[in-house]
C-alpha positions in Angstrom: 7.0 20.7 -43.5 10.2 22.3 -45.2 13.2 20.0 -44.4 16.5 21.9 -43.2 20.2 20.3 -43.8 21.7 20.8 -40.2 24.5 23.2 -40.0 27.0 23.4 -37.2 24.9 26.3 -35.6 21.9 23.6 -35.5 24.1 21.0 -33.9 25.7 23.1 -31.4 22.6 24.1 -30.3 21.2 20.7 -30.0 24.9 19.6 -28.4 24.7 22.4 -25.7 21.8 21.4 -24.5 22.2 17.7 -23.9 25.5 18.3 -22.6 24.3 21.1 -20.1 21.0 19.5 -19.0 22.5 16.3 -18.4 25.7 17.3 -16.5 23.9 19.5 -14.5 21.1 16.9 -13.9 23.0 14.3 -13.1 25.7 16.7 -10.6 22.8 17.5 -8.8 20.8 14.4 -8.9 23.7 12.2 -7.9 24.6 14.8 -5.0 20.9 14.8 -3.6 20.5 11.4 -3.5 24.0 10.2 -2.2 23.8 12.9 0.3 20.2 11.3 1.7 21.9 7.6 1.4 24.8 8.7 2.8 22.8 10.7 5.8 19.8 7.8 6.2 22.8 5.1 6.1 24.7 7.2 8.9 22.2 8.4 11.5 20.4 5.1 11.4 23.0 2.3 11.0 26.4 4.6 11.2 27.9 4.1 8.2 27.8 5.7 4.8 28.8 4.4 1.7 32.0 3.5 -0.1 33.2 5.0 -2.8 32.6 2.3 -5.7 28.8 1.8 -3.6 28.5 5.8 -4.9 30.4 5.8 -7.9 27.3 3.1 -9.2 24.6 5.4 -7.7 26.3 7.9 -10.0 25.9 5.5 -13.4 22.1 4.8 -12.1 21.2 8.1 -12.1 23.3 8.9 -15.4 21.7 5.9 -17.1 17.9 6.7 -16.0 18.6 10.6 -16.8 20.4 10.9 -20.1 17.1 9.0 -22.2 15.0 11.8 -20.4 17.6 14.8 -21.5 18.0 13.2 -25.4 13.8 13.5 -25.0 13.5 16.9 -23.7 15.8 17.7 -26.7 13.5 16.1 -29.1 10.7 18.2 -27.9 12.2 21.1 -27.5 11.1 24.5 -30.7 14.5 25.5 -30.9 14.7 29.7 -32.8 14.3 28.7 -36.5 14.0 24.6 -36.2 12.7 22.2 -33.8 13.5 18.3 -34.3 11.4 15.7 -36.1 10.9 12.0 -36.5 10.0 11.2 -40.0 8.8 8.0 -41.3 10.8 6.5 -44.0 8.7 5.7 -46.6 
């Protein structure tokens, strides 16, 4: 295995995709899910939820999603490199 210094076109690729995959996740995970809260909560006890009661769904989903993103990056064969985890000796 030939080991690469990274450059900034290796780290902007590796930046792009956890900030893309993980805003985009977490838009549309935190939409989905306070939209069924919000629609469960109102057609069966009519209320929905506050703002700060979302706002912490939001850091939930943002704190269970962004170790799965960094992971997918890890795994990821980027064109030319792909990511390793070397033992130190």
């Amino acid at each position: 295995m030939q080991e690469i210094e990274p450059g900034w076109e290796q780290v902007l690729r590796i930046g792009w995709l956890l900030v893309w995959r993980g805003l985009v996740g977490i838009v549309v995970i935190s939409f989905v899910l306070g939209l069924v809260i919000n629609l469960v909560l109102g057609l069966g006890f009519g209320m929905v939820l506050g703002q700060t009661a979302n706002l912490l769904t939001g850091v939930a989903v943002t704190l269970i999603w962004s170790p799965l993103v960094l992971r997918m990056a890890l795994r990821k064969k980027y064109q030319g490199f792909r990511i390793a985890l070397v033992a130190r000796d």
